[in-house]
N, C-alpha and C positions, 0 to 999 in steps of 0.2 A: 467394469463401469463403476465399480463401487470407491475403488483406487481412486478415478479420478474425478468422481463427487467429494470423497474425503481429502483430498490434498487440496482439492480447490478451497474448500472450507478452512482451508488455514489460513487464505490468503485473509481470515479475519482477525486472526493475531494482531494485526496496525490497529483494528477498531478499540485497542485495552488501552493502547498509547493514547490516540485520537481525543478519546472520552476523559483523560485523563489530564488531555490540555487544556479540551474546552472546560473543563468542570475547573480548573487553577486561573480559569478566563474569566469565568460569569463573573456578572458585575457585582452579587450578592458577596460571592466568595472570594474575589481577589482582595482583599484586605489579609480575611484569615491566611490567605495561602502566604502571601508576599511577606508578614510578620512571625506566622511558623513554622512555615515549608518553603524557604526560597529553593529550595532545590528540586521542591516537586514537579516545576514549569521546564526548568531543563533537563532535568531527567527524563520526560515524559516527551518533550518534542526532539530528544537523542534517540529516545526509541520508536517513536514514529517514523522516522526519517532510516531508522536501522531496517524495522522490519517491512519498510514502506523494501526496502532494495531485496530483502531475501524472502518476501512472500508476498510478493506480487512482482515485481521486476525479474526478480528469478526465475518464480515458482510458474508463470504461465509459461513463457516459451518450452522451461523445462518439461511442462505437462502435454503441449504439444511435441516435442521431440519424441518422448516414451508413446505418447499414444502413435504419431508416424512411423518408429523404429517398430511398435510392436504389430502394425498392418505388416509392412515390408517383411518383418522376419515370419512371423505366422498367418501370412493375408487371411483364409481358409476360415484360421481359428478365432481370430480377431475382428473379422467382419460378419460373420453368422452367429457370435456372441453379444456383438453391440450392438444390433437392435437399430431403431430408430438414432438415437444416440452418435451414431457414426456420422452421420449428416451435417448433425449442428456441433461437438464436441470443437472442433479446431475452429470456428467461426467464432464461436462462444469464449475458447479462451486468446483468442485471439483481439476480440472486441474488449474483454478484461485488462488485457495487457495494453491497449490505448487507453482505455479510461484512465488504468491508474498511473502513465506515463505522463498521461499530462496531470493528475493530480501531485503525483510527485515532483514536475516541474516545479509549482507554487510550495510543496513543500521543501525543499531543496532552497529553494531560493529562501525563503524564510528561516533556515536552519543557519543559511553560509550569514546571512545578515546578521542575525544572534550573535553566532562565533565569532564572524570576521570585523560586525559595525559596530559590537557592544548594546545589541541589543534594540536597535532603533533602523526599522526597514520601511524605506518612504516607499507606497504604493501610489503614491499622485505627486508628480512634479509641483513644488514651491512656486508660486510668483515672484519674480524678483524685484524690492521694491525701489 
């Protein structure tokens, strides 16, 4: 049980990048950042988008696969060890890995518009005049 309370705790690894955008966003600091760090905003929304795929997109189904592989292979030892735990563990990462699929949609989509648009991602259709 301990495995997969500390593997799940990784899935906050994105939360360094995240903090790291919005803090190059606030409106106090985007002067300083834009003037001394233009590399801080893309740096930091590369690695959102990196660890957004290998610790949460990965890491839950991987953590359900191990916990299912490891009932199947030692039901016995595996289910008389986890406790209440066994009940909600695959529900639990399970509801994790939708959250953060569709978080990652809008991240995703905000990263290819960086890359791809230069930097400018319309969220509300223009009027055309």
């Amino acid at each position: 049980c301990h495995f997969f309370g500390a593997a799940a705790g990784l899935s906050e690894v994105s939360t360094v990048f995240l903090e790291g955008l919005l803090l190059s966003k606030h409106v106090a600091l985007k002067p300083f950042f834009d003037a001394n760090a233009p590399w801080f905003l893309p740096l930091n929304g590369a690695g959102l988008w990196l660890a957004f795929i290998v610790f949460r997109i990965a890491l839950f189904p991987g953590l359900i696969f191990v916990f299912v592989k490891d009932v199947v292979r030692d039901y016995d030892k595996t289910w008389r060890i986890s406790g209440p735990v066994k009940y909600w563990i695959v529900p639990m990462f399970l509801f994790l890995f939708v959250l953060s699929a569709t978080w990652f949609a809008k991240i995703h989509a905000g990263f290819v518009a960086k890359v791809l648009g230069g930097g400018t991602r319309q969220t509300t259709p223009q009027k055309a005049d």
